[in-house]
C-alpha positions as CSV (number, residue, x, y, z in Angstrom):
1,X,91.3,106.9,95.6
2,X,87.6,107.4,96.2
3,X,86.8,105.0,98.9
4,X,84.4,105.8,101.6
5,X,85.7,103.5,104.4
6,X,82.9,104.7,106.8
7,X,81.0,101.5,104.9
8,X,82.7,98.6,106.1
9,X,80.9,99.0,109.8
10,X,77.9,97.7,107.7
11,X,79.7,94.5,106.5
12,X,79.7,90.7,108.0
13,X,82.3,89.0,107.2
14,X,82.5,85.1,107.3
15,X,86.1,84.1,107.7
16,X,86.9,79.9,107.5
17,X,90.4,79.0,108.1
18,X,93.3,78.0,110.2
19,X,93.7,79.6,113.4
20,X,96.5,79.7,115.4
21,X,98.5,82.2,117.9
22,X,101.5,83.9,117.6
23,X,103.7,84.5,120.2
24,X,107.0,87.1,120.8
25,X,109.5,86.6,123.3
26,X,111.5,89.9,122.5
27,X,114.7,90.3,124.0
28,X,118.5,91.5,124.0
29,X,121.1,89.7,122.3
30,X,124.7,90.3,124.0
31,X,127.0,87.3,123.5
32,X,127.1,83.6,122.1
33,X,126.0,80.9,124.3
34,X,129.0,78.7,125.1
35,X,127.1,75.1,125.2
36,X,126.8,75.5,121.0
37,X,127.5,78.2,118.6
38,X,123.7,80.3,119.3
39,X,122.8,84.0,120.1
40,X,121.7,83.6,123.6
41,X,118.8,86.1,123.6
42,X,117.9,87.5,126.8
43,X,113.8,87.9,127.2
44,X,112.7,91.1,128.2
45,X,109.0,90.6,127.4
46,X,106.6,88.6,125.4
47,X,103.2,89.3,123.8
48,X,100.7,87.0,122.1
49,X,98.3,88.1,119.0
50,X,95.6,85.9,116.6
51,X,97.9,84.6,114.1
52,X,96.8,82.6,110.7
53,X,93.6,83.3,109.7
54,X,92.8,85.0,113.5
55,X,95.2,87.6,111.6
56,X,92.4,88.0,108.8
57,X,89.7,88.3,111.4
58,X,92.0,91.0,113.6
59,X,92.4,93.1,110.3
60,X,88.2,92.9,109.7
61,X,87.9,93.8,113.0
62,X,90.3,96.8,112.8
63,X,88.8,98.3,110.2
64,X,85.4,98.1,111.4
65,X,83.7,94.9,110.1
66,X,81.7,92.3,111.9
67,X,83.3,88.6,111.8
68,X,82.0,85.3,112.4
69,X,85.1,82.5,112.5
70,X,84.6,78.9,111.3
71,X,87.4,76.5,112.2
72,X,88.6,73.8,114.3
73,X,90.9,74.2,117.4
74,X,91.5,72.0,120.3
75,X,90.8,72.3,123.5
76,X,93.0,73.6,126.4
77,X,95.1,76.5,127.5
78,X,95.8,77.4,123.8
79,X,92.2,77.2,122.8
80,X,91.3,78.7,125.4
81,X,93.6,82.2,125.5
82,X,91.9,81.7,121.3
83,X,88.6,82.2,122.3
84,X,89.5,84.8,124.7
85,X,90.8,86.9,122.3
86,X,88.2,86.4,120.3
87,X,85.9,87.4,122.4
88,X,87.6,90.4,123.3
89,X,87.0,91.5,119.7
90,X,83.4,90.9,119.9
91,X,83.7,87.7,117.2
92,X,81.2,85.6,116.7
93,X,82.7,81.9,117.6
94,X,79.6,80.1,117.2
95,X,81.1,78.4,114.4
96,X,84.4,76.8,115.6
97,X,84.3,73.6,116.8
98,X,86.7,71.9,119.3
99,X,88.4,68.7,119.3
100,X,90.4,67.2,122.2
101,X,92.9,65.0,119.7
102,X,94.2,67.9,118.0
103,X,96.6,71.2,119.4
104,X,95.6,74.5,118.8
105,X,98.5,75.7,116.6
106,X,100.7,78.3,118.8
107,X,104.0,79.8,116.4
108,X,106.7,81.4,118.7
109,X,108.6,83.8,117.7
110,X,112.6,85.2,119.3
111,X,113.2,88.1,118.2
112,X,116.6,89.4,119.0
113,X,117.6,92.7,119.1
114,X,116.7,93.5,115.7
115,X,116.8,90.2,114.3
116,X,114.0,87.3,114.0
117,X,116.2,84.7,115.7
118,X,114.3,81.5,116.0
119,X,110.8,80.1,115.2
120,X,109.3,77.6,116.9
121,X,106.0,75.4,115.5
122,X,104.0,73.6,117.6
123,X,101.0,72.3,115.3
124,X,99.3,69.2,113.8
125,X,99.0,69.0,109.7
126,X,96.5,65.9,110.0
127,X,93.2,66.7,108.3
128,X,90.0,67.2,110.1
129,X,87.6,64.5,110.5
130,X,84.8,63.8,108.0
131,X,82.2,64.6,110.9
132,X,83.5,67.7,112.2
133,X,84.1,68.8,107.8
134,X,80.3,68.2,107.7
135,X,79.2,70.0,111.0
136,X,81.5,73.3,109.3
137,X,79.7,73.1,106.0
138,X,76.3,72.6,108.1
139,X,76.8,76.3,110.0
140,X,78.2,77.5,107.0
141,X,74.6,76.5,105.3
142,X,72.3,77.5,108.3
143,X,73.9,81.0,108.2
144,X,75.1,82.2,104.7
145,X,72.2,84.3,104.2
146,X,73.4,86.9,107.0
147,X,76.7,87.4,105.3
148,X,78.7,89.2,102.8
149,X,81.7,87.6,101.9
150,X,83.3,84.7,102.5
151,X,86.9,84.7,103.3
152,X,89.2,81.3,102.9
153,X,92.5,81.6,104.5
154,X,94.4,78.2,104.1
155,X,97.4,77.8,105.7
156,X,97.4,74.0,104.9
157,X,97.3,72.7,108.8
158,X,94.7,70.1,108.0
159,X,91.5,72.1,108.0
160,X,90.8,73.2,104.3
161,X,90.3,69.8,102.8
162,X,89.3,69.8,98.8
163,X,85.9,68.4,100.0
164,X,85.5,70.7,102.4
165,X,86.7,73.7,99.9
166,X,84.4,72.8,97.3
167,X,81.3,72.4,99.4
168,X,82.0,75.4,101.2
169,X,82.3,77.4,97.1
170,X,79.3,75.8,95.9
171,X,77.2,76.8,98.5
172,X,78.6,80.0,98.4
173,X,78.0,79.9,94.5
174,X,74.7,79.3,95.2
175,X,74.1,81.5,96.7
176,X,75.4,84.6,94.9
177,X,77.5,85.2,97.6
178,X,81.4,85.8,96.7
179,X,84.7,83.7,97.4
180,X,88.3,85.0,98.1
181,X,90.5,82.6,98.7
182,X,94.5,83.4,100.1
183,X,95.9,79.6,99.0
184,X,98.0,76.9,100.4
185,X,100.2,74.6,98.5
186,X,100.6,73.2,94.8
187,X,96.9,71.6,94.2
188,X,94.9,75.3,94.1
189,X,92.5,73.2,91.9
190,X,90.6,72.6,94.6
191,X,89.7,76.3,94.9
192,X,88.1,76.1,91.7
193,X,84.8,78.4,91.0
194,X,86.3,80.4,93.5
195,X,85.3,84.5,93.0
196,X,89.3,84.9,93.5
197,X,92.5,84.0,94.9
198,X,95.5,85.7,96.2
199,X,98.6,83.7,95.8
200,X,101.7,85.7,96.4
201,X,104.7,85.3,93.3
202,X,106.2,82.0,94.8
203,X,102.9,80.5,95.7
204,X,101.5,81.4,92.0
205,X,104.7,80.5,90.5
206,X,104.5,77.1,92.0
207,X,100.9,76.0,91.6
208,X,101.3,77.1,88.2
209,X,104.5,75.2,87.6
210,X,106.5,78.5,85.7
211,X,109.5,80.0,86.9
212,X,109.2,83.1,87.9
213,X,111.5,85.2,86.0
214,X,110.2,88.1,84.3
215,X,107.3,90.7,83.6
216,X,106.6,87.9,80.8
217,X,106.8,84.9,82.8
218,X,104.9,86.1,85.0
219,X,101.7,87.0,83.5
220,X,102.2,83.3,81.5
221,X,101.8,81.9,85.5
222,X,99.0,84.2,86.3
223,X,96.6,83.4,83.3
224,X,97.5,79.6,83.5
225,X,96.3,80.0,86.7
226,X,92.6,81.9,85.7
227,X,91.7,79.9,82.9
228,X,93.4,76.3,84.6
229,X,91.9,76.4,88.3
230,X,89.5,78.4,86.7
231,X,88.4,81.1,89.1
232,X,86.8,84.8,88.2
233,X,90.3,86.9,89.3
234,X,93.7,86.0,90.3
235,X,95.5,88.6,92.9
236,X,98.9,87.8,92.1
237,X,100.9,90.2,95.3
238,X,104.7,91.0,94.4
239,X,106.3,92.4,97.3
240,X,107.5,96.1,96.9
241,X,106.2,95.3,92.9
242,X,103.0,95.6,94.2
243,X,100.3,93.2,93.0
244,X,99.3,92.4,89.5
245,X,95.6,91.8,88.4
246,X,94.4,88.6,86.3
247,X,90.8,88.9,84.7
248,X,88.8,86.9,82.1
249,X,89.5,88.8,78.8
250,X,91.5,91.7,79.8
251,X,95.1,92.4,79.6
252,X,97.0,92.4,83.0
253,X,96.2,95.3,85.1
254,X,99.0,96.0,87.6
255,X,99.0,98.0,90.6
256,X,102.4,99.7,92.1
257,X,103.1,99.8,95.4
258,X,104.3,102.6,97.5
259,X,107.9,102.7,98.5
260,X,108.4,102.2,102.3
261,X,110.5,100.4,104.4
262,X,110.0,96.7,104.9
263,X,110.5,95.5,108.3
264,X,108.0,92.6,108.4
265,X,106.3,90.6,105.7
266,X,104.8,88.0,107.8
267,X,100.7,88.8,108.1
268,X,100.5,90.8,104.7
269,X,98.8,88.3,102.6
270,X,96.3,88.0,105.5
271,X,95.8,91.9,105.2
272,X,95.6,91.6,101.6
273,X,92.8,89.1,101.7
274,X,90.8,91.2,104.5
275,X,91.1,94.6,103.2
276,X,90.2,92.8,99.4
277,X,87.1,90.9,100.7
278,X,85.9,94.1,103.1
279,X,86.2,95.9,99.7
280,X,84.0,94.0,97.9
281,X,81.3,93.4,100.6
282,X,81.3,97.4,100.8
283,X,80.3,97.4,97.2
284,X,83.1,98.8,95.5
285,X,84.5,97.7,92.2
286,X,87.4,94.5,92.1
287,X,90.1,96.7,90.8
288,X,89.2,99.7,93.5
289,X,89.3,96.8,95.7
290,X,93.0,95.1,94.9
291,X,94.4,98.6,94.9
292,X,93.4,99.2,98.6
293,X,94.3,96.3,99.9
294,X,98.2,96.8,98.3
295,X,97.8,100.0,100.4
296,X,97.1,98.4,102.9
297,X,100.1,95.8,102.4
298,X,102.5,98.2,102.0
299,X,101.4,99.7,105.7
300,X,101.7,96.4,107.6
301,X,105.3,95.6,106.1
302,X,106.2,98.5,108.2
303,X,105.2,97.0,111.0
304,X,107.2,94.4,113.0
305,X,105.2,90.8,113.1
306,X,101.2,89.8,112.3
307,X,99.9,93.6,112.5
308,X,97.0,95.1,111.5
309,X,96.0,98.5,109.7
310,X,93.7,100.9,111.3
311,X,91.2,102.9,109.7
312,X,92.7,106.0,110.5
313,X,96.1,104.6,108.8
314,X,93.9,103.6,105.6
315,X,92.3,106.7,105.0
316,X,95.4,108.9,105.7
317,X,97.2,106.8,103.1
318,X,94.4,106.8,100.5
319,X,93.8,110.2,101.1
320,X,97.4,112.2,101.4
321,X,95.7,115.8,101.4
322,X,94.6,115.4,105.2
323,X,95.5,117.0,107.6
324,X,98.9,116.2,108.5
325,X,98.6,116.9,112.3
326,X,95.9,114.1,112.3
327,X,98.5,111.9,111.6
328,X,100.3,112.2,115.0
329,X,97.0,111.5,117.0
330,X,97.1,107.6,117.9
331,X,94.7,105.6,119.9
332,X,96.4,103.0,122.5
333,X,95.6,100.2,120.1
334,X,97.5,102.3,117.3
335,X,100.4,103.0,119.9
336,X,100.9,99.3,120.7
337,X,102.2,98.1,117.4
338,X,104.0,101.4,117.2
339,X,106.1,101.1,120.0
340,X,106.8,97.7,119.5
341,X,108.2,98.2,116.2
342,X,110.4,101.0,117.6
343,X,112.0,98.8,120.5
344,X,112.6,96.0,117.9
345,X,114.6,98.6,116.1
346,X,116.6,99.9,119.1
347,X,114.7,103.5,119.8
348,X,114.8,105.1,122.7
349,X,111.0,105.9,123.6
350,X,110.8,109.3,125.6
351,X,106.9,109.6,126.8
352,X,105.5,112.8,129.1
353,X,102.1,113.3,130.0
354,X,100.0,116.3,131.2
355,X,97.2,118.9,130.4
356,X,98.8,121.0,128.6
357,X,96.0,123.3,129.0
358,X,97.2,126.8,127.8
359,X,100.2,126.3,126.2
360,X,103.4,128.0,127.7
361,X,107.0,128.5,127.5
362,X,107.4,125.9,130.2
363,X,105.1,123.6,128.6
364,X,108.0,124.1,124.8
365,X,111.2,123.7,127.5
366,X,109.6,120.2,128.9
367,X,108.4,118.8,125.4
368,X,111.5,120.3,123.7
369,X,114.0,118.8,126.5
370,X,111.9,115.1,126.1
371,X,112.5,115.0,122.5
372,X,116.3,115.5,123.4
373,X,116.7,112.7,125.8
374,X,115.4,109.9,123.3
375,X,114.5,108.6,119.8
376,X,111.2,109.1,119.4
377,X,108.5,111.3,122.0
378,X,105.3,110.0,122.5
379,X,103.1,112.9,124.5
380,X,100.0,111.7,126.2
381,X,97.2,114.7,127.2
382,X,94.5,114.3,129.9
383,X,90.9,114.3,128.6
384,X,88.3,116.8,129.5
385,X,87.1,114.9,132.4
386,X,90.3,114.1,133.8
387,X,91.5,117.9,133.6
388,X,88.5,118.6,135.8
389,X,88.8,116.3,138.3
390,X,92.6,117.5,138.4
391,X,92.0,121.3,138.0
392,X,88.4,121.7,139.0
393,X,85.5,123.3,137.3
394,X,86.1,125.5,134.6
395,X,88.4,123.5,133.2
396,X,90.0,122.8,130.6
397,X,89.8,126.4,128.5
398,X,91.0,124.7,125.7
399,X,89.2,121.1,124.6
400,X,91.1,118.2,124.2
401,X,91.0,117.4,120.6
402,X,92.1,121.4,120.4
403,X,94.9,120.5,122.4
404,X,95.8,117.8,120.8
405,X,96.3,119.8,117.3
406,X,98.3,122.4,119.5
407,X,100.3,119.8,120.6
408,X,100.8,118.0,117.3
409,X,102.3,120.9,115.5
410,X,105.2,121.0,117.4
411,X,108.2,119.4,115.5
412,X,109.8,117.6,119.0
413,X,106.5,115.9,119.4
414,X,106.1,112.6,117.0
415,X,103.1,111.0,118.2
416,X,100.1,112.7,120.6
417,X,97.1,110.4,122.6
418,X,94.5,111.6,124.6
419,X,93.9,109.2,127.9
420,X,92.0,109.1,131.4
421,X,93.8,109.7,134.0
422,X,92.5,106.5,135.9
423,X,94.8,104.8,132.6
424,X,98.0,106.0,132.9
425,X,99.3,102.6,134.0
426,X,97.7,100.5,131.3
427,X,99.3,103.4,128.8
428,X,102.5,102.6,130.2
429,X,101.8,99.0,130.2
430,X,101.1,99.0,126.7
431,X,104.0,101.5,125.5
432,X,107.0,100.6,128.2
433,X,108.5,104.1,127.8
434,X,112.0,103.8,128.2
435,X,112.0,107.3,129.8
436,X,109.3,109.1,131.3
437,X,109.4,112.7,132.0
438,X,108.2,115.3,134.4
439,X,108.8,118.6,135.3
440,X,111.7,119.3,138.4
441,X,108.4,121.0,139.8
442,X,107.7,117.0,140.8
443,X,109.6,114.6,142.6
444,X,110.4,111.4,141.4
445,X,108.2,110.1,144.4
446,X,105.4,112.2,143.0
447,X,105.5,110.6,139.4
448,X,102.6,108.5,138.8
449,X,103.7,105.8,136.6
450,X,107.4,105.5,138.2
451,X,106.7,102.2,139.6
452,X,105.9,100.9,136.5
453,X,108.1,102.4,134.3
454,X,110.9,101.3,136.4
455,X,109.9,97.6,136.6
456,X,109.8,97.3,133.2
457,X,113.1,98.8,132.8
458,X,112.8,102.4,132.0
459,X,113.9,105.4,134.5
460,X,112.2,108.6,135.5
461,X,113.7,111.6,134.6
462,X,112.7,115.1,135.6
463,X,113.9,118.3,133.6
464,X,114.6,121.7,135.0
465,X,111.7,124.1,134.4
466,X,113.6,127.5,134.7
467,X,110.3,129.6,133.8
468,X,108.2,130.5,136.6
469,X,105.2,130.1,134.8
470,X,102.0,127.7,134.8
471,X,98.9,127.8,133.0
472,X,96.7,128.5,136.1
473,X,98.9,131.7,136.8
474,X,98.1,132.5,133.3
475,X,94.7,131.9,133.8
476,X,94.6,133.6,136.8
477,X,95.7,136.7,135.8
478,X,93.3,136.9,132.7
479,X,90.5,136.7,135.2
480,X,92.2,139.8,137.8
481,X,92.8,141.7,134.3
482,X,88.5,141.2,133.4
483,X,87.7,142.6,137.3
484,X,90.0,145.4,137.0
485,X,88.5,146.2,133.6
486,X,85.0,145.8,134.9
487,X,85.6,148.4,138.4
488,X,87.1,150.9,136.0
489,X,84.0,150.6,133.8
């Protein structure tokens, strides 16, 4: 697939739609509670991400694109932790307006060992008032001109009247900027004139009034759909089908997914709709654009709850011939959704950290013994900087990304991330290692980290090193062997 990705950091995104926050309390699930026949689930953390269309704007975001979010929220803690995040992303939230009468929509989720136990909604579905519908279309007016696209995610809390909808596309129409709509409900009339939409096979099978049974059925929904809304394309998505294609005039162009293991659907149409919209704005084709964003879907599914796909994920699976050692390199933002996915699934998390400047037999026995104690190893490597200020100047001899190739090609290791030293902590933070280890040239008092570790309910382990050997030894001698060379000279 010939997609140069490197484009999207030149697109601006407009994103209208409902906003809301997902939370995870994710816990242990040992015995039934004896007040009613339940899982008692036993919280051992919880996390908080954009959720709804703040999913959409996360997955611009991600993969590089600049996003301004029209909406309504209300006002309070909710809103507030909203527009945080937000801002932590660098959004533009010029265009969401708050109303005191109505609750920012927060979903919480229990998962439960491996199991989504519970979900619990606390929302309004009341529509938006005719004032604050006209203010949106207003900003939506004043600053068309400086984007794109123009992204519609409905999740049918209220905000995405018909009105609203159709003012919003004929502005839009007007001008010449594109429409891609992820829908909401049975009436998806009122996205008509839209550039597209991207019902999923029960929404489109619904809207459209057909029962979904068959290759034949199916396309029966999806042209009732183009020609009876009407709209320009219909993005019909069909789980581990793939997604099928709908244009004026052409037979039905499907798209096959790539088989991989589902953990999570929840958040995939909202990747589908970013990844398809960041497409287009980047000026590629519609069917170049559908076939990345089922790439994209199919990575996300993988993924436990509303996650997003990074760039580097994107171009590794749209370009297979990579290098495959660039596939263990993560960034802590990659790592996050990682590891959470591999605690929801019961892995044991081994993580050591180091130099590894000069790589050495005692260097193999640590990594080696790591990979033993655990699931899954997760080795993070001191920078450049932060080997100097450790081992002074001079070093490293090798540079980090170097070392983190070395590193990479070893078959214990499964994922590699350079760091500061100065963020060890928010490292472990943000991967709760369920075993650090160390050397037995440390104590466990000398562990940086074990404070940490331990509070979150991990443990500190320290492996025998029975090679007297270090890497400034090594060094060492390489420098005595150059003088002696040099006096017999």
């Amino acid at each position: 697939m010939n997609v140069d990705i490197s484009r999207f950091d030149r697109c601006h995104v407009l994103v209208i739609g409902d906003l809301m926050i997902d939370e995870y309390l994710w816990g242990e699930v040992d015995r039934i509670s004896p007040e009613a026949p339940v899982q008692v689930v036993s919280v051992l953390r919880d996390s908080t991400t954009l959720g709804g269309a703040g999913n959409v704007v996360n997955n611009l975001v991600a993969l590089g694109a600049r996003v301004t979010v029209v909406a309504v929220v209300g006002t309070g803690a909710n809103a507030d932790l909203l527009i945080k995040m937000f801002g932590e992303l660098d959004v533009d939230t010029a265009g969401l307006v708050q109303d005191p009468t109505r609750p920012t929509t927060r979903k919480t989720r229990v998962i439960g060992g491996h199991q989504h136990v519970l979900r619990i909604d606390r929302e309004t579905k009341q529509d938006i008032s005719e004032a604050e519908s006209r203010q949106l279309v207003q900003f939506v007016k004043d600053r068309l001109h400086s984007f794109d696209i123009i992204l519609i995610s409905d999740y049918g809390k209220g905000l995405l009247s018909e009105t609203l909808v159709q003012q919003i596309i004929q502005v839009a129409k007007e001008a010449k900027k594109p429409v891609i709509v992820d829908p909401q409900g049975l009436n998806f009339k009122k996205y008509a004139q839209a550039t597209a939409i991207t019902p999923n096979k029960r929404e489109a099978s619904l809207a459209a009034g057909i029962e979904i049974g068959d290759d034949a059925s199916l396309t029966a929904a999806g042209q009732k759909l183009l020609h009876e809304i009407p709209v320009q394309q219909v993005v019909m998505t069909c789980g581990k089908e793939g997604m099928v294609l709908f244009e004026d005039g052409k037979k039905p162009h499907w798209i096959g997914a790539k088989v991989r293991q589902v953990f999570d659907v929840s958040g995939a149409g909202d990747t589908v709709l970013a990844v398809l919209g960041l497409g287009l704005a980047s000026g590629i084709s519609f069917r170049l654009a559908a076939s990345l964003a089922n790439v994209a879907a199919g990575i996300v599914v993988g993924k436990v709850g509303t996650a997003t796909v990074s760039r580097e994920e994107l171009q590794r699976a749209i370009e297979p011939s990579l290098d495959a050692l660039s596939a263990k390199q993560k960034t802590l933002p990659d790592l996050i959704p990682i590891a959470q996915r591999l605690s929801a699934e019961g892995k044991t998390i081994v993580m050591t950290n180091g130099c590894f400047d000069l790589l050495h037999v005692g260097h193999i026995q640590l990594l080696s013994a790591s990979k033993k104690m655990g699931d899954v190893l997760i080795v993070a490597i001191d920078d450049d900087e932060s080997v100097r200020a450790l081992k002074g100047q001079g070093r490293p001899i090798i540079a980090a990304q170097e070392r983190v190739r070395i590193i990479s090609a070893l078959d214990c290791v499964d994922y590699v991330t350079l760091f500061s030293t100065k963020e060890l902590e928010s490292l472990i933070e943000a991967i709760r290692p369920n075993i650090l280890t160390k050397g037995s040239n440390y104590t466990t008092e000398t562990v940086m980290g074990r404070q940490m570790v331990e509070r979150f309910g991990g443990r500190v382990a320290l492996l025998p090193i029975t090679e007297p050997v270090s890497s400034t030894k090594i060094i060492d001698q390489i420098k005595g062997s150059r003088s002696e060379g040099k006096k017999k000279r």
